[in-house]
NUMI-401294 format. One line per field, with one value per residue (C-alpha): residue number from 1; residue in one letter; x, y, z. Coordinates in Angstrom, 2 decimals, decimal comma. Layout:
N
num <- (NUM; ...)
residu <- (A; ...)
x <- (X; ...)
y <- (Y; ...)
z <- (Z; ...)
//
This chain:
384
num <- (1; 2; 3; 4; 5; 6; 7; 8; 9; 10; 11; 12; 13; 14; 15; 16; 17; 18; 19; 20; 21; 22; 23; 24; 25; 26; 27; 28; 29; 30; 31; 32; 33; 34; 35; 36; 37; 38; 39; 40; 41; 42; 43; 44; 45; 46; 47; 48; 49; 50; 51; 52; 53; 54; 55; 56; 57; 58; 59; 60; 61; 62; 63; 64; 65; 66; 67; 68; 69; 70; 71; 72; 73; 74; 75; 76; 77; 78; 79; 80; 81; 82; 83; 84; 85; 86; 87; 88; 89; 90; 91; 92; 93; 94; 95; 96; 97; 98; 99; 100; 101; 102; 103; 104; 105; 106; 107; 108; 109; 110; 111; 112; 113; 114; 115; 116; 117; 118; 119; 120; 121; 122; 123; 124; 125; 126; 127; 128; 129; 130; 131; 132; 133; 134; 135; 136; 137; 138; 139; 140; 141; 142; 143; 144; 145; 146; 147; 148; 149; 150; 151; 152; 153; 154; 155; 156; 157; 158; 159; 160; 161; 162; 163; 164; 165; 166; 167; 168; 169; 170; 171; 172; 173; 174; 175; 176; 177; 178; 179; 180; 181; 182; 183; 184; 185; 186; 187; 188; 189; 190; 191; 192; 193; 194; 195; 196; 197; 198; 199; 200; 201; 202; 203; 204; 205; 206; 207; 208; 209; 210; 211; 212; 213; 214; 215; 216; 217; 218; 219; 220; 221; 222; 223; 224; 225; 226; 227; 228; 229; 230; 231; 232; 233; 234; 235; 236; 237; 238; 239; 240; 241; 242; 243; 244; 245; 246; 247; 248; 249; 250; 251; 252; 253; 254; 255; 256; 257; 258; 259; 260; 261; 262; 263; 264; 265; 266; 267; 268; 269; 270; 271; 272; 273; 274; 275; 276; 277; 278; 279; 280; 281; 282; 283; 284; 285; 286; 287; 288; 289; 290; 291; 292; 293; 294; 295; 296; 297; 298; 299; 300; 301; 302; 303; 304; 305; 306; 307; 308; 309; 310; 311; 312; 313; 314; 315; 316; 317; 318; 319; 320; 321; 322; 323; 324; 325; 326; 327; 328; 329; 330; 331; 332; 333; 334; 335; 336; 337; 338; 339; 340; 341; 342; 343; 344; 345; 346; 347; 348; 349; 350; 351; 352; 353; 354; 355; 356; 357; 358; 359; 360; 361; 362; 363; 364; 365; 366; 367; 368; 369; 370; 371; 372; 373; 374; 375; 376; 377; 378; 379; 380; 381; 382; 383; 384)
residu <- (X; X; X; X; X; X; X; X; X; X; X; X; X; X; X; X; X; X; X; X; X; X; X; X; X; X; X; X; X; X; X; X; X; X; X; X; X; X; X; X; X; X; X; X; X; X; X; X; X; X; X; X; X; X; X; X; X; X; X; X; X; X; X; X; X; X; X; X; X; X; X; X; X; X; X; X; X; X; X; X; X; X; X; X; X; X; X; X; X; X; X; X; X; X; X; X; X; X; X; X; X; X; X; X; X; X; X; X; X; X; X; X; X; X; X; X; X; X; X; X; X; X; X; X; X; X; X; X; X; X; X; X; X; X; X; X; X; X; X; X; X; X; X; X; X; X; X; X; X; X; X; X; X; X; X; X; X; X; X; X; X; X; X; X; X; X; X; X; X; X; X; X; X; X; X; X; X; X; X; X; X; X; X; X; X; X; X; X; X; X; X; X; X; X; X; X; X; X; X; X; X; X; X; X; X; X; X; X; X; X; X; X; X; X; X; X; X; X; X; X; X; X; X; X; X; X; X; X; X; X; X; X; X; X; X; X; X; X; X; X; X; X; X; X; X; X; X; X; X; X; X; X; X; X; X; X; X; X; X; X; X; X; X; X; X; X; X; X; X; X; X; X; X; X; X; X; X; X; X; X; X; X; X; X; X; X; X; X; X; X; X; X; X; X; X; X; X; X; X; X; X; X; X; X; X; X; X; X; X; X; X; X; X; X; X; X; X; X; X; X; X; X; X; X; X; X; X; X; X; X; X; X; X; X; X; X; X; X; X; X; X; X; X; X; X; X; X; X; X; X; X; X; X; X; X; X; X; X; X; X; X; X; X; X; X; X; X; X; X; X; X; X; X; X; X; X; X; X; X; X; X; X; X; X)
x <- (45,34; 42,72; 39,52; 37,82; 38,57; 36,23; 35,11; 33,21; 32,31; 29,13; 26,36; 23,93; 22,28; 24,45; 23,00; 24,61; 23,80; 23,35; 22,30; 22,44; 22,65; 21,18; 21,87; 21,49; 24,37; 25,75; 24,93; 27,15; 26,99; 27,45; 27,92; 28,59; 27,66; 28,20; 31,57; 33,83; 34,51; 33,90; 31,29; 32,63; 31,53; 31,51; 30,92; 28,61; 28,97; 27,37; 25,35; 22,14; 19,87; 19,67; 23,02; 23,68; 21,58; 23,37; 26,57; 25,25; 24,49; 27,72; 29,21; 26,89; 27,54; 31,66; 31,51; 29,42; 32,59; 35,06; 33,94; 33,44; 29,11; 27,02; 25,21; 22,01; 22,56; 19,98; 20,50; 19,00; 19,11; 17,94; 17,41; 15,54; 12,71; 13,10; 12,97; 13,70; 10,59; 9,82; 11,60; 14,80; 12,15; 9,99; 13,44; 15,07; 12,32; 12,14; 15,27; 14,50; 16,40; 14,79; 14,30; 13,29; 12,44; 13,29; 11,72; 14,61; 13,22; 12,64; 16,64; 18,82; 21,23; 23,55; 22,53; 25,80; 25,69; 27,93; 28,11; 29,76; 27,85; 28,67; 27,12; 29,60; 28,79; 24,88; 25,54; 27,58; 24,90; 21,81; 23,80; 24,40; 21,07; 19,77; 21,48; 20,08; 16,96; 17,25; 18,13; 14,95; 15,32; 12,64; 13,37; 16,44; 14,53; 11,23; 10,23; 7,94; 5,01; 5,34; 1,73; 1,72; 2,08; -1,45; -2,24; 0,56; -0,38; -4,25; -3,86; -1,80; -5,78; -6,60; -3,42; -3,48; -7,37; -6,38; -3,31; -5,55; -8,19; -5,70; -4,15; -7,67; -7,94; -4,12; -5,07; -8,52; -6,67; -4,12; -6,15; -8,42; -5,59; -3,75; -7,21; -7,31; -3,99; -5,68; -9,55; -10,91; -13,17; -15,11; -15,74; -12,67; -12,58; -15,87; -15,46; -17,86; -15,07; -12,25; -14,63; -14,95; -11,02; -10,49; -13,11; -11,27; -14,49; -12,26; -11,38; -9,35; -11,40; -11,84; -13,09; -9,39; -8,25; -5,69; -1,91; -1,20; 1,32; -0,87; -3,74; -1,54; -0,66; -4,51; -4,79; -2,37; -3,34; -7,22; -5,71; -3,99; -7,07; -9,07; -6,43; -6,30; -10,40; -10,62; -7,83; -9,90; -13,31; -11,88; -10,34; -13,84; -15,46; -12,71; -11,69; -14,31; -13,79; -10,10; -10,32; -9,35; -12,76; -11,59; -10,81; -14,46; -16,14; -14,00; -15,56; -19,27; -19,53; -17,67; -20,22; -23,48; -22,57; -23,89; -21,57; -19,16; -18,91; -17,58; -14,29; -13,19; -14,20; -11,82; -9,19; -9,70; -9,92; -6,62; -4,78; -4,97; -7,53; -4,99; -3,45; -4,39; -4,59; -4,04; -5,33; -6,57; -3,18; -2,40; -4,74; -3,87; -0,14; -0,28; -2,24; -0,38; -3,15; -2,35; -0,53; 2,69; 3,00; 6,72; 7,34; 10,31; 12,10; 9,29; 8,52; 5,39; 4,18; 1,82; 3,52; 0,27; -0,15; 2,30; 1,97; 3,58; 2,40; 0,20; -0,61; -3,02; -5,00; -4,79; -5,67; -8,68; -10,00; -9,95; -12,17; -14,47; -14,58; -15,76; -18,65; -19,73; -20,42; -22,91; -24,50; -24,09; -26,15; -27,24; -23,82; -22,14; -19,05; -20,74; -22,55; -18,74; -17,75; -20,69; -19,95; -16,48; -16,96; -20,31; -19,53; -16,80; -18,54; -16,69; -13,39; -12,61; -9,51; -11,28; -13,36; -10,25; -8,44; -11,73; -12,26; -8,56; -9,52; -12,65; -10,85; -8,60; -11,68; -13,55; -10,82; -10,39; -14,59; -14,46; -11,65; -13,68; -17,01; -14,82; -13,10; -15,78; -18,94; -19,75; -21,34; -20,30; -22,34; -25,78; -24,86; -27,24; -26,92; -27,80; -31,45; -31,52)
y <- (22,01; 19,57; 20,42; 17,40; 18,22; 18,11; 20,98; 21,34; 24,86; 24,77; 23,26; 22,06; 18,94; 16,31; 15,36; 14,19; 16,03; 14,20; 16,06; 14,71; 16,10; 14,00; 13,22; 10,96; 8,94; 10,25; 11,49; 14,17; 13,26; 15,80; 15,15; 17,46; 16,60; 20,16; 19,73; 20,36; 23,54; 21,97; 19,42; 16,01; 15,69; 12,15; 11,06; 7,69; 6,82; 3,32; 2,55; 1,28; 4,04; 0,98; 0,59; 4,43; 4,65; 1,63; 3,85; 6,72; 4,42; 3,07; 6,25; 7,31; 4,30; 5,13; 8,61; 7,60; 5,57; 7,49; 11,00; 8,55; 9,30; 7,53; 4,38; 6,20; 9,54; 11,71; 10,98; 13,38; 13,14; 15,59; 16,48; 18,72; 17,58; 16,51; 13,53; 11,36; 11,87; 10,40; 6,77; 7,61; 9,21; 6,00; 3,99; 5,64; 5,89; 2,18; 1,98; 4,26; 7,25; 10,61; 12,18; 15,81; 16,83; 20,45; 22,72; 23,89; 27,11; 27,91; 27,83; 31,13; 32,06; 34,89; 37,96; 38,40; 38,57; 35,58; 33,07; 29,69; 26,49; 23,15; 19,83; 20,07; 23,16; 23,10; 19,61; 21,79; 24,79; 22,26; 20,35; 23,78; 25,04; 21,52; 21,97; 25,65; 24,39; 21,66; 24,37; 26,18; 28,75; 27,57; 30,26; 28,43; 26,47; 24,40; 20,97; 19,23; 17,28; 14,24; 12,14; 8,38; 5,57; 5,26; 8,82; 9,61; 6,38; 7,54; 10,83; 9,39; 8,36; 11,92; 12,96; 9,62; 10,79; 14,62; 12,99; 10,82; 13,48; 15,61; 12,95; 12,05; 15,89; 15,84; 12,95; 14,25; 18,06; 16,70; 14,65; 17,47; 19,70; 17,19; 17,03; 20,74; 20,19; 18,64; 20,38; 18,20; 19,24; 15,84; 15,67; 13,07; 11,05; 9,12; 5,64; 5,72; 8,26; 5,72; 2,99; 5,41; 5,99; 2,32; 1,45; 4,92; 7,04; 10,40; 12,18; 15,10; 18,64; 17,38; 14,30; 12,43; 9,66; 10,57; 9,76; 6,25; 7,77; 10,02; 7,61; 5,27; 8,11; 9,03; 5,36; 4,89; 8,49; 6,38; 3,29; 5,52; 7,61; 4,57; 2,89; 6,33; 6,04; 2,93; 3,22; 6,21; 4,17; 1,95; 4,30; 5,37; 2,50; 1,79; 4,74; 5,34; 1,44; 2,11; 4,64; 4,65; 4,90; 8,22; 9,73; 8,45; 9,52; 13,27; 13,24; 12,27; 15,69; 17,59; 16,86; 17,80; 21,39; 22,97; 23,96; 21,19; 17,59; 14,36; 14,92; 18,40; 16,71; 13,81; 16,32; 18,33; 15,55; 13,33; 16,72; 18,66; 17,10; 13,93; 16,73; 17,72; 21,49; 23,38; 26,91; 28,69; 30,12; 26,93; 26,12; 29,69; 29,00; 25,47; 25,84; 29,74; 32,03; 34,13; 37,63; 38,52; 42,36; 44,22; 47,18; 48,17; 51,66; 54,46; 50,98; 49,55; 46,95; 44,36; 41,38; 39,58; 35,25; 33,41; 30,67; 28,16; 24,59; 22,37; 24,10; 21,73; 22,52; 26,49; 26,10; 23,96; 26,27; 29,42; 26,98; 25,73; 29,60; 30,61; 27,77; 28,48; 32,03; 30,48; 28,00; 29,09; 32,59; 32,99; 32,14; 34,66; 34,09; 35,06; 38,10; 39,21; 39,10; 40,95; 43,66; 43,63; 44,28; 46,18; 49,83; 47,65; 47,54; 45,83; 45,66; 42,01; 42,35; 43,34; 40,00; 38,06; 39,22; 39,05; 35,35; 34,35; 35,81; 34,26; 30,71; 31,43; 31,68; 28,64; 26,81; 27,48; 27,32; 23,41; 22,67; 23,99; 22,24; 18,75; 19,18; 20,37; 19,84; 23,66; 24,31; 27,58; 30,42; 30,55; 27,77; 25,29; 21,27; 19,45; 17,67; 13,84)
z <- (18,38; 19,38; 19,64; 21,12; 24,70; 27,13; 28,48; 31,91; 31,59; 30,11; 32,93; 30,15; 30,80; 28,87; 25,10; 22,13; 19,38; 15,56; 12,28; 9,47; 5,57; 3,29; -0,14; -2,89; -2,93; 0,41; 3,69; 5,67; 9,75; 12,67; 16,28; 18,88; 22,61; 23,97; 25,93; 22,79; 20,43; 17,19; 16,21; 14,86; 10,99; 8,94; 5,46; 5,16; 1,54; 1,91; -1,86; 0,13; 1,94; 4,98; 4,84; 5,29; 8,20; 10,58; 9,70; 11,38; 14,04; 14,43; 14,58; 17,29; 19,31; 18,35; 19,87; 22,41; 23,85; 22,21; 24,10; 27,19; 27,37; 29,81; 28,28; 29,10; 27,54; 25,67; 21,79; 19,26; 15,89; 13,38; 9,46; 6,78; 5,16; 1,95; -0,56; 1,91; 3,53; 7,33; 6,77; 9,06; 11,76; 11,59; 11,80; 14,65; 16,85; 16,35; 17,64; 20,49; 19,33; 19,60; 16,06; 14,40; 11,04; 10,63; 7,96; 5,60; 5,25; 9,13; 9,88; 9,68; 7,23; 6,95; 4,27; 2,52; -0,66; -1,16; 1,36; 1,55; 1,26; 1,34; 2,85; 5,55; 6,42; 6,60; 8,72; 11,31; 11,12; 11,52; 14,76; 16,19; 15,72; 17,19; 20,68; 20,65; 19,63; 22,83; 25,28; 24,73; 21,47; 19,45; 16,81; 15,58; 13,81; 12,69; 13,87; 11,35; 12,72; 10,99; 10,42; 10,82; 8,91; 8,27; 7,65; 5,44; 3,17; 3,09; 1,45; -1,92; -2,40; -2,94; -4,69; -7,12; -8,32; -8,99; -10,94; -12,60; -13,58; -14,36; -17,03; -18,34; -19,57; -20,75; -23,08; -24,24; -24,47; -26,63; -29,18; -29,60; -30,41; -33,01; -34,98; -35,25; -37,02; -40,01; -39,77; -37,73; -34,83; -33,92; -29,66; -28,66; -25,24; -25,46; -26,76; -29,76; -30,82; -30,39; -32,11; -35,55; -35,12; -35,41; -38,56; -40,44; -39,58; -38,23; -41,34; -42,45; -43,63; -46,93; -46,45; -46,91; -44,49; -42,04; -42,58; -41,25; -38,66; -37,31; -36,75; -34,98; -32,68; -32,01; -31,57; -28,53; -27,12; -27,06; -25,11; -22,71; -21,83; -21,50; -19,13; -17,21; -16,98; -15,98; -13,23; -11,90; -11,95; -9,76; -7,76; -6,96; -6,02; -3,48; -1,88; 0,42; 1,66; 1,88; 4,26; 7,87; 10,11; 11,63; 8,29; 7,24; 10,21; 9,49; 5,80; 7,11; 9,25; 6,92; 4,41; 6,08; 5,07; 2,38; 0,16; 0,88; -1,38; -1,45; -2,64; -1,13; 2,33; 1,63; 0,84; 3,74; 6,10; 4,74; 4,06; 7,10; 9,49; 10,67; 13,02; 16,43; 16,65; 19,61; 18,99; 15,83; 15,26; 14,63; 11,80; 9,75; 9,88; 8,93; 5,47; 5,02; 4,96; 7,77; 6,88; 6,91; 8,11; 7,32; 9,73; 10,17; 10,82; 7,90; 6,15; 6,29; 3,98; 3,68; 2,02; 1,75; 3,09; 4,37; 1,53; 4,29; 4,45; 2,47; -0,86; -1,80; 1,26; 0,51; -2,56; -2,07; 1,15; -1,21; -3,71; -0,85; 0,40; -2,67; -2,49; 1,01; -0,30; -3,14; -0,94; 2,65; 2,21; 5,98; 7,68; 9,56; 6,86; 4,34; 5,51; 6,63; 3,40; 1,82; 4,31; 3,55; -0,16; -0,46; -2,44; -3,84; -7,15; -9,99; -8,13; -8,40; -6,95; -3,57; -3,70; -4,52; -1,25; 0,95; -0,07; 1,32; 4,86; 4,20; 3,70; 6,69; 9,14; 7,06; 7,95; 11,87; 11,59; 10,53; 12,98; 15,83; 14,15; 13,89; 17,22; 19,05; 17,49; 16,93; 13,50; 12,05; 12,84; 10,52; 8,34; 7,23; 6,91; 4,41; 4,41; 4,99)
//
């Protein structure tokens, strides 16, 4: 039996329907344009990413004329977020071609305990979902805002320092632990260190040189720290100039709080500033700190944050929470949170759930103070 009939029975404005499951080597392609009981599902196998993506065209431009479509008719193409990252977005709306990235976690699955899954299937699920989505049921799924060009490319800045700093104490960590090996506690990482490991100065406990192996080893950990070092000097003295102006102009006002520096401002603005927010809802789901309740039926649980979105950005608002306590005394933040865990005495665990709420409403108070100008209740600015 045929199932690419058409079928008039369904008055839904007429839209051709294109997910697509992406994988390394191969992408599975789904096309459905409402009229017909069974979506139509491809395999591009083409051994260049570009190449891949003009087959999906072709075989939207095939159905188009094979299911006799309009020239003009609404094409929407969809897929999950993933390695792949916002390229085929950026490409098809080049080409004029309406595009979604869905969150993978945001679409529906059934609960048994097994369940089939293959690529075909999840390509027929996300095409079905995508027409639901269309006619108006926003719960079948997520749409991911994606950030521009720009914006996207500005934040590695960011991420390549923390990487950076985070290999410069992986290097220093390491030699310090392979002297312990042989009794040897001298301070590593400074380069009068790496000078006396070159003349033969760094000895063993008893005064005994150090095997030739092992000195060649603490020799090439030295010349990759000092690489590491000297990539993240000059990471400093051009990131500020490489900078967008609104990102810059983002980090100036976020930094004439107390309790806010330099680098947690460029984070904060590259990381989850580049949006436009429409409500404070809005800013708690995006970074995950807003609570997820379970009531159901004699069950009621809290099952604590979300932990949705950027994790980088949660992580560094529970840090800058924790400084706008210290430094922001007199804001109205911080005396909520002093209220909230006075007569807790030495219960840290009551501070450590006060300061997420705390980072939830720090948050939504710099969007509004970006946005809108409004400085947080109470808190103070830094001196010229």
């Amino acid at each position: 039996m045929r199932t690419d009939h058409a079928d008039t029975t369904h008055p839904e404005a007429l839209v051709l329907a294109v997910s697509l499951e992406l994988a390394a080597t191969k992408w599975k392609v789904a096309l459905h344009d409402g009229r017909r009981d069974n979506p139509a599902v491809h395999t591009v196998a083409e051994p260049q990413a570009a190449s891949r993506l003009q087959a999906v065209l072709a075989l939207i431009a095939q159905h188009r004329e094979k299911w006799a479509l309009p020239a003009d008719v609404r094409v929407v193409v969809s897929y999950e977020a993933g390695q792949d990252a916002f390229w085929i977005y950026r490409a098809l709306q080049a080409r004029g071609i309406e595009c979604h990235v869905v969150d993978p976690a945001s679409i529906p699955v059934e609960r048994h305990k097994r369940r089939a899954k293959t690529d075909r299937l999840d390509a027929i699920k996300l095409v079905i979902n995508l027409r639901a989505w269309l006619r108006g049921e926003r719960d079948r799924m997520r749409v991911i805002r994606v950030p521009s060009l720009q914006d996207e490319a500005s934040r590695h800045l960011m991420r390549d320092r923390g990487q950076l700093q985070k290999e410069v104490l992986q290097h220093r960590d390491r030699m310090r632990k392979l002297l312990a090996t042989f009794g040897c506690w001298d301070e590593v990482g400074s380069r009068k260190f790496a000078d006396r490991l070159i003349r033969g100065e760094v000895r063993c406990h008893d005064g005994a040189p150090l095997p030739p192996e092992f000195h060649e080893r603490l020799v090439r950990e030295c010349e990759r720290l000092a690489l590491a070092e000297e990539q993240l000097a000059a990471l400093e003295k051009t990131r500020q100039t490489s900078l967008p102006e609104p990102a810059r102009t983002r980090i100036s006002h976020l930094t004439r709080l107390n309790g806010i520096g330099q680098v947690g401002a460029s984070r904060l603005a590259l990381e989850l500033f580049w949006r436009e927010f429409s409500n404070r809802r809005q800013v708690g789901a995006c970074v995950g700190l807003v609570p997820q309740p379970y009531d159901s039926g004699e069950s009621q649980v809290d099952q604590g944050i979300s932990r949705q979105g950027n994790r980088r950005v949660r992580a560094l608002l529970v840090e800058m929470a924790w400084s706008w306590i210290r430094y922001q005394p007199t804001s109205a933040l911080t005396q909520w949170f002093n209220h909230r865990t006075e007569g807790t005495g030495p219960n840290r665990r009551a501070r450590r759930i006060t300061i997420v709420a705390v980072a939830r409403r720090l948050a939504i108070a710099l969007w509004r103070y970006l946005k809108d100008g409004v400085i947080p209740a109470g808190a103070q600015l830094k001196s010229a």
